[in-house]
N, C-alpha and C positions, 0 to 999 in steps of 0.2 A: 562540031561536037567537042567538049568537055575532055581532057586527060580523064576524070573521072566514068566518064561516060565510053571510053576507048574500053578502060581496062575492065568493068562491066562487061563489055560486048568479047573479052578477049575471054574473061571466065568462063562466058555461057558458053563458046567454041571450044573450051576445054575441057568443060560437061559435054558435051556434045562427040566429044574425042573417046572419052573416057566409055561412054557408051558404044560408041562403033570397035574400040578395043575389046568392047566385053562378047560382041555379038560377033567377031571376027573369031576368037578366042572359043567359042561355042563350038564355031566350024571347023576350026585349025587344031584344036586342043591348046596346051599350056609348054612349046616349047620353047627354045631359048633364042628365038627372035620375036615370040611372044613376050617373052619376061622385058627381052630387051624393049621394046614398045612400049611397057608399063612404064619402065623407069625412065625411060625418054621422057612421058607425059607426067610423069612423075615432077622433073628436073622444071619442065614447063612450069607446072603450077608452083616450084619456089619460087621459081623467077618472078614470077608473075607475082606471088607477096612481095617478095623484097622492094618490087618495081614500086606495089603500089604503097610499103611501107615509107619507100623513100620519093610519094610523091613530090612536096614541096622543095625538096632536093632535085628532083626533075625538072620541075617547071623554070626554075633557077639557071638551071643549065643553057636553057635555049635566049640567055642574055647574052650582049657580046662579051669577048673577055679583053682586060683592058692588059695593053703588054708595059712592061717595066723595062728604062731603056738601064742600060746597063752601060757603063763610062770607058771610055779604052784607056783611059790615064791609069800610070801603073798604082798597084797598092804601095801603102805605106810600110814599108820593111822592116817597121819599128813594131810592126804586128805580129811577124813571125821570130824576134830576137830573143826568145825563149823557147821556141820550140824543137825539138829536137831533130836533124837532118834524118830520114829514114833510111835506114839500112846503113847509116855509117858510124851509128848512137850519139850520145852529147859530146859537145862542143871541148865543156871541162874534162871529162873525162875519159879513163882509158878501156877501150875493152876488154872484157874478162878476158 
């Protein structure tokens, strides 16, 4: 089955949610582990845009990832000879 075809089948379950909430919600009335269950399924279905906004981002995902080696030789010291020591201020100068 399809990424496309998942998140289809995950909507209609959320339809399908949203209706048992309502028909629960009949029996129970509208209190505040009722509310709280809207907004659950609520939070569901952004997810579920976001997911399927950012299909092509998804599908991408499940490539390997390639790792970057990183050198143990030390940095060049000629890179930080401007920089300011933290917390002791510049080099030239005095502190206030």
């Amino acid at each position: 089955m399809s990424v496309k075809d998942e998140l289809t089948v995950i909507e209609r379950s959320l339809e399908d949610l949203d209706r048992a909430i309502g028909r629960l919600e009949q029996h129970l009335g509208k209190g505040l582990e009722m509310r709280r269950l809207r907004l659950d399924a609520g939070h569901l279905r952004e997810d579920l845009a976001l997911l399927r906004a950012g299909t092509p981002a998804a599908a991408e995902a499940h490539q390997p990832v390639q790792l970057v080696t990183i050198p143990d030789t030390p940095y060049d010291a000629s890179l930080w000879k401007d920089a300011d020591e933290e917390g002791l201020g510049c080099r030239d100068r005095r502190a206030p």
